[in-house]
C-alpha positions as CSV (number, residue, x, y, z in Angstrom):
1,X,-109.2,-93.2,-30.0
2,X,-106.8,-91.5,-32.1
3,X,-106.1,-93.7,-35.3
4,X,-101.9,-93.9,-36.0
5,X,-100.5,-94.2,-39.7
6,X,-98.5,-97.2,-39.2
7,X,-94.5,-97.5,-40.9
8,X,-94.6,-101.3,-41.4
9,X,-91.1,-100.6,-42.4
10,X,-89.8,-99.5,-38.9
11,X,-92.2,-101.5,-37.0
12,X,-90.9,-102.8,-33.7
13,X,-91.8,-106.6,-32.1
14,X,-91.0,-106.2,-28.1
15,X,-89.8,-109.9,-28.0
16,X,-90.2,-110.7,-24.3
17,X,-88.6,-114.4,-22.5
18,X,-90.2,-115.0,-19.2
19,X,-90.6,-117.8,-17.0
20,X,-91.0,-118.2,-13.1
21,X,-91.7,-114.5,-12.2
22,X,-95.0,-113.2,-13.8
23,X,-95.3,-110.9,-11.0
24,X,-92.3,-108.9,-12.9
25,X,-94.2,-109.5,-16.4
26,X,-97.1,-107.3,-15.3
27,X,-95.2,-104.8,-13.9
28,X,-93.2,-104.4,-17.2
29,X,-96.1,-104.5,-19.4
30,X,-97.6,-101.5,-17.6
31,X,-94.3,-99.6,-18.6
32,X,-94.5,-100.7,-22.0
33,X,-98.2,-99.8,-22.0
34,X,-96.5,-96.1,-21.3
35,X,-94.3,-95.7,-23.7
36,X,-94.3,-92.3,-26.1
37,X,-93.5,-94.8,-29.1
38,X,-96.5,-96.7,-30.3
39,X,-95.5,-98.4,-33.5
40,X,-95.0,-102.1,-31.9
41,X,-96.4,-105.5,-31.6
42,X,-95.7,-108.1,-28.5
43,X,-94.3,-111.6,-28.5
44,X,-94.3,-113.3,-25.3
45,X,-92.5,-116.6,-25.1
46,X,-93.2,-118.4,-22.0
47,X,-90.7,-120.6,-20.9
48,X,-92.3,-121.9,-17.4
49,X,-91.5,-125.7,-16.4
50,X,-95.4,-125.6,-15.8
51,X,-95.9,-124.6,-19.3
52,X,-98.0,-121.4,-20.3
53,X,-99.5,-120.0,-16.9
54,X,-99.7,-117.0,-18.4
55,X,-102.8,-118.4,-19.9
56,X,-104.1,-118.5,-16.1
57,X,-103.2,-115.1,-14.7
58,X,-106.1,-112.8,-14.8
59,X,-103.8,-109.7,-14.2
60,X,-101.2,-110.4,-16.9
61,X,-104.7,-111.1,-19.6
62,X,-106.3,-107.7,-18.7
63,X,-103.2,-106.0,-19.6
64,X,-102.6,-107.7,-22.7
65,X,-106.3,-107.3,-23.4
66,X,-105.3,-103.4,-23.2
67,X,-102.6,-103.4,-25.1
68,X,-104.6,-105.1,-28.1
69,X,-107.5,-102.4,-27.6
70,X,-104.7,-100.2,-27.9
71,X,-104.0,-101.5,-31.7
72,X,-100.7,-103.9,-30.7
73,X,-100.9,-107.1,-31.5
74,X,-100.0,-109.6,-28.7
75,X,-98.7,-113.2,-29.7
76,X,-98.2,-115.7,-27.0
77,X,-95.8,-118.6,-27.5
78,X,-95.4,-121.7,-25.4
79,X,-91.7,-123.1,-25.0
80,X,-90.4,-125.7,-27.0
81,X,-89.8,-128.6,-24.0
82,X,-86.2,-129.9,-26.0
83,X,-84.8,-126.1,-25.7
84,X,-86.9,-124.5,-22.7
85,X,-83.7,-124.3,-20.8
86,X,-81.6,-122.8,-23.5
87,X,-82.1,-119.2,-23.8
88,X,-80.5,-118.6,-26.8
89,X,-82.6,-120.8,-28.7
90,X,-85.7,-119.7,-27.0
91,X,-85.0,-116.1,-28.2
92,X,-84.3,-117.6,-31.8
93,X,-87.5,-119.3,-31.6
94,X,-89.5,-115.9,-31.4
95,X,-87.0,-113.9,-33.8
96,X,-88.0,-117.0,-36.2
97,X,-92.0,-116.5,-36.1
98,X,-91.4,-112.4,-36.0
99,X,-93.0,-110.8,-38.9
100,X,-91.6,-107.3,-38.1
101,X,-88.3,-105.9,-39.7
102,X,-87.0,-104.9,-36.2
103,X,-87.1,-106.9,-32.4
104,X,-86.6,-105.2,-29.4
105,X,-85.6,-108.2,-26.5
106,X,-86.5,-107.2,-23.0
107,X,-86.1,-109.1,-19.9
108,X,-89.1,-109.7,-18.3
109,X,-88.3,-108.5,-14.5
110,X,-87.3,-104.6,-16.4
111,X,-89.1,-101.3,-15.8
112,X,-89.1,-99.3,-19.1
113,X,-89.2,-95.4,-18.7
114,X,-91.3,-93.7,-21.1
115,X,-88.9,-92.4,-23.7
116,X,-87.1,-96.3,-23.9
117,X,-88.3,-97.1,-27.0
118,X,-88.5,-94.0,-29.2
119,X,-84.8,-93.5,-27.9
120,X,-83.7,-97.2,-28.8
121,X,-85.6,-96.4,-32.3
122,X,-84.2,-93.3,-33.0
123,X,-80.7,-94.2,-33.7
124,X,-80.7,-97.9,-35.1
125,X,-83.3,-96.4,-37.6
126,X,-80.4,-93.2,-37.9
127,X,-82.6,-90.3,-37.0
128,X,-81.1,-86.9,-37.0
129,X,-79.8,-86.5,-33.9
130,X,-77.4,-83.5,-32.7
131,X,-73.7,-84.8,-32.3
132,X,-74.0,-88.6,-33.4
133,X,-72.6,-89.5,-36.4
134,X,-71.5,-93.2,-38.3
135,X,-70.7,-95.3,-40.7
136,X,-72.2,-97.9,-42.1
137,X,-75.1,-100.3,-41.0
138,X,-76.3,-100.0,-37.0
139,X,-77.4,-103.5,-35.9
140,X,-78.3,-102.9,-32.5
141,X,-78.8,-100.1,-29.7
142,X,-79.2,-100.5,-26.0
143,X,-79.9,-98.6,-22.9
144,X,-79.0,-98.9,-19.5
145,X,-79.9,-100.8,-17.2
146,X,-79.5,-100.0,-13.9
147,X,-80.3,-102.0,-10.9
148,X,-83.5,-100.6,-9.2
149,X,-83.5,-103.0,-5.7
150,X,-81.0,-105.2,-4.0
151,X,-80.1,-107.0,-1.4
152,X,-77.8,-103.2,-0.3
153,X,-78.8,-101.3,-2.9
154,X,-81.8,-98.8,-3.4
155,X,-83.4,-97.2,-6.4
156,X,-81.6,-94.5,-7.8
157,X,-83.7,-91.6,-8.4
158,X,-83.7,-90.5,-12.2
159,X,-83.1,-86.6,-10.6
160,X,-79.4,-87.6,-9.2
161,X,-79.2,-90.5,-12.1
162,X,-76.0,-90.2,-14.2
163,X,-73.9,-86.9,-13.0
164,X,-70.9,-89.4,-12.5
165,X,-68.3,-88.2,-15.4
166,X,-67.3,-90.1,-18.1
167,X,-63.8,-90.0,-17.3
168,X,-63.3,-91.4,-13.8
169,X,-65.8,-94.2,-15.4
170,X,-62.8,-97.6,-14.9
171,X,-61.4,-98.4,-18.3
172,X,-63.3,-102.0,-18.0
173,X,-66.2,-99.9,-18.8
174,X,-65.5,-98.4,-21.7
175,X,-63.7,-100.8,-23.8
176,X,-62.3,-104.8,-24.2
177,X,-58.9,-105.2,-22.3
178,X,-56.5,-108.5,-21.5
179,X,-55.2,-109.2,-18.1
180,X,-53.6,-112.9,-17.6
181,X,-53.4,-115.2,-15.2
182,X,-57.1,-116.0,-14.1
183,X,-58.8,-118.7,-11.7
184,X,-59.1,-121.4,-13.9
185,X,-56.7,-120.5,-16.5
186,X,-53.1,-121.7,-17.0
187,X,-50.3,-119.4,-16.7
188,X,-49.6,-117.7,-19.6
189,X,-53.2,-118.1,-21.2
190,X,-55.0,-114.9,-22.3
191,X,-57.8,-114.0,-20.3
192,X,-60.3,-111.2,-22.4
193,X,-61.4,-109.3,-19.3
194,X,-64.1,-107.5,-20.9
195,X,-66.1,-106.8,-17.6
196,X,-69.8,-105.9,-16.8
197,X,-71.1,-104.5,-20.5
198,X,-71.1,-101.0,-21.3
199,X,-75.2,-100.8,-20.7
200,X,-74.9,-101.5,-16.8
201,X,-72.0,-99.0,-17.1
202,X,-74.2,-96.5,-18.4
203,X,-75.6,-95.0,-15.9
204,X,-71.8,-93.1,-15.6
205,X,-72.5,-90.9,-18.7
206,X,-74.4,-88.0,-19.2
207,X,-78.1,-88.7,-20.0
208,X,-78.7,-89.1,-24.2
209,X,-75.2,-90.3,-24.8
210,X,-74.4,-92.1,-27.8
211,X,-71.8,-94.2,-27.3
212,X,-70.3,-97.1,-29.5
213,X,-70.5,-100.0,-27.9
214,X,-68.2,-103.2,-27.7
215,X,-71.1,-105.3,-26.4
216,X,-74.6,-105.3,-25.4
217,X,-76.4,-106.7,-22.2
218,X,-80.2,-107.8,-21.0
219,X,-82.1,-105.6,-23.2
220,X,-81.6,-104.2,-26.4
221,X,-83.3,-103.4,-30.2
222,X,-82.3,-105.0,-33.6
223,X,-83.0,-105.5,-36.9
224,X,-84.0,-109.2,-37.3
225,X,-82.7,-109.9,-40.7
226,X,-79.2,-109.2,-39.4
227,X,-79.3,-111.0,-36.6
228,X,-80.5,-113.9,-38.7
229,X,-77.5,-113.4,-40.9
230,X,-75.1,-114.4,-38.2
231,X,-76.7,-116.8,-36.9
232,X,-78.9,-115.7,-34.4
233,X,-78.2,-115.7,-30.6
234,X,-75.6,-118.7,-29.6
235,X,-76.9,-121.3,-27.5
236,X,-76.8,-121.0,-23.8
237,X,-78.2,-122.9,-20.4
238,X,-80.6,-121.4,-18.3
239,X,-78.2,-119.0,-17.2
240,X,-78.3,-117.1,-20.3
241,X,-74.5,-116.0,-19.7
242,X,-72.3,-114.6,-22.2
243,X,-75.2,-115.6,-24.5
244,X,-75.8,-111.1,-25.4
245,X,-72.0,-110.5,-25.4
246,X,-71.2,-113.6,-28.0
247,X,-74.2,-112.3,-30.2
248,X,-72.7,-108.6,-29.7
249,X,-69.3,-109.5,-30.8
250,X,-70.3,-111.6,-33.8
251,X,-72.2,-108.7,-35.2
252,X,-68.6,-106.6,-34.8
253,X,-67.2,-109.2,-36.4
254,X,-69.2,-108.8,-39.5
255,X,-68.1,-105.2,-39.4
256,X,-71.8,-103.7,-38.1
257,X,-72.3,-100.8,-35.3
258,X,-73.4,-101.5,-32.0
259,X,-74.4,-98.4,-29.8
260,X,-75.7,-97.6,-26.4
261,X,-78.4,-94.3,-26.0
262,X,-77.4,-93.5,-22.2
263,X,-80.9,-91.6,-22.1
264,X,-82.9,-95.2,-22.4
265,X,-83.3,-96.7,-18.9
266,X,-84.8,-100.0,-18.6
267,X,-84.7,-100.9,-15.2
268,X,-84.1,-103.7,-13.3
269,X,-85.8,-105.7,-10.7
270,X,-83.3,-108.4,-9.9
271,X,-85.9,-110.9,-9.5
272,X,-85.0,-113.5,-6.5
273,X,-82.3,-116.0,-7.7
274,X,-83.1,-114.4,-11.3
275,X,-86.2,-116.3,-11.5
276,X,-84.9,-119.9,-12.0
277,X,-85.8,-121.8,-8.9
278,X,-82.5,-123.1,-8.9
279,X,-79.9,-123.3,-6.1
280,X,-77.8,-119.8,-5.6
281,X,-74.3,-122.0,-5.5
282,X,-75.1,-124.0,-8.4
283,X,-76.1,-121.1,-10.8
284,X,-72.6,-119.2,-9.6
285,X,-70.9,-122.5,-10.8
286,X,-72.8,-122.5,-14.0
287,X,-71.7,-118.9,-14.7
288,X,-68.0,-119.7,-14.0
289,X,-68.2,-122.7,-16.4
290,X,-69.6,-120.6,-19.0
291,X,-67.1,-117.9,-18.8
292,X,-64.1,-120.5,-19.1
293,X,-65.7,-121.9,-22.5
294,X,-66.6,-118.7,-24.0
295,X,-63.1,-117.2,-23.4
296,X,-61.9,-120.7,-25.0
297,X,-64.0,-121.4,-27.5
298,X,-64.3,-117.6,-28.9
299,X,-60.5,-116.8,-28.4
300,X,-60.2,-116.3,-31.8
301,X,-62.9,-113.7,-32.1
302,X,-61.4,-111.9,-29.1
303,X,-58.0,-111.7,-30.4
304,X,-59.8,-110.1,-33.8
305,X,-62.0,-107.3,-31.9
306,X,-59.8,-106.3,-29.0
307,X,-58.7,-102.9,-28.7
């Protein structure tokens, strides 16, 4: 084995949430077993009603077992039972026992292409890199994250992925907008329609793209002293919605760069009914309740950040 010099001070934790789909965590630990960038650890919080079944899946162990032949060091944490159904906090939990300077979250039904990492590394740690330039501190940078199955859509290949350009990409893409006059909201009350986050839109740019971002989605990388600073990621149900874009735009707030490297593709399975065992109708309701309290309870931060 070839022995690596280590920078502690750029060392990534791949902070992974699972819980009802282990089938997806072994598929994306094989693609992080692949990656071109070695300098990380593993923290898997498991947040299965059943508790940590992880401990009973021979497949999931003898990948793990690899990647700590491999010099990473895995940490497995069961869920807390008073928060197992809050994401947010769950994803505080592991940010809290993290003893590297930067986390990298990733949802557990992802497919990682090689170059995900290094490229997510690259520019939050400001590498040189032709064309991108900025001030001040980067707290976090995404990828893409395209969808690779579904109910009517197929993969799409990485040799026909991205040749949409940039500008026929719908302005909800690109940037935060108002519209008024929403379900749910009375007439005359502001409705932020910020749309599917620029990640998922991603896939409408050329490939290695730098793009700064209003908000990030699913899975992204981070230093984890600033996203202690403002307070971590904002409690959420099990739906985990709005939970990334509240986080995003606190960290604007406090006047830090978010960006999105277009050339990092992590992507995604669409596990059935995302993995929760609950019923289809009720999780649609959840979501709707969610996004009628965070446009009320964060209209304040919206009216600051808009564009």
């Amino acid at each position: 084995m070839i022995k690596r010099k280590t920078n502690w001070e750029e060392r990534v934790s791949v902070q992974i949430l699972t819980r009802q789909r282990h089938p997806y965590l072994a598929t994306l630990l094989t693609s992080l077993r692949n990656q071109t960038f070695k300098n990380w650890d593993l923290i898997i919080l498991d947040n299965n009603d059943a508790g940590m079944e992880i401990a009973h899946n021979h497949l999931i162990y003898s990948i793990l077992d690899k990647i700590k032949y491999e010099k990473h060091k895995v940490i497995l944490v069961k869920g807390v039972p008073e928060i197992q159904k809050n994401i947010g906090l769950s994803r505080n939990g592991i940010i809290n026992i993290d003893k590297n300077p930067i986390g990298c979250r990733i949802d557990d039904d992802s497919i990682l292409e090689p170059e995900y990492l290094q490229k997510l590394h690259d520019v939050l740690t400001g590498k040189v890199i032709p064309g991108f330039s900025w001030e001040g501190k980067i707290a976090a940078v995404g990828g893409v994250v395209p969808p690779y199955q579904g109910p009517k859509i197929m993969c799409y290949p990485p040799a026909i992925f991205n040749q949409i350009k940039k500008e026929e990409v719908p302005k909800k893409w690109l940037e935060l907008g108002t519209r008024l006059n929403i379900d749910g909201f009375k007439e005359g009350e502001d409705y932020y329609n910020i749309g599917d986050p620029i990640d998922d839109g991603g896939m409408c740019y050329p490939t290695d793209t730098i793009v700064d971002s209003d908000h990030l989605r699913s899975s992204f990388m981070y230093w984890n002293d600033i996203i202690k600073e403002v307070g971590g990621h904002p409690s959420s149900d099990d739906t985990g919605f709005r939970e990334e874009t509240i986080l995003s735009l606190k960290l604007r707030d406090k006047g830090y760069n978010l960006f999105t490297n277009t050339g990092a593709i992590a992507w995604h399975l669409w596990a059935p009914n995302l993995g929760r065992g609950t019923d289809p109708k009720e999780h649609q309701t959840k979501i709707f309740n969610n996004e009628l309290r965070f446009q009320r309870d964060h209209r304040e931060l919206l009216r600051r950040l808009v564009r």
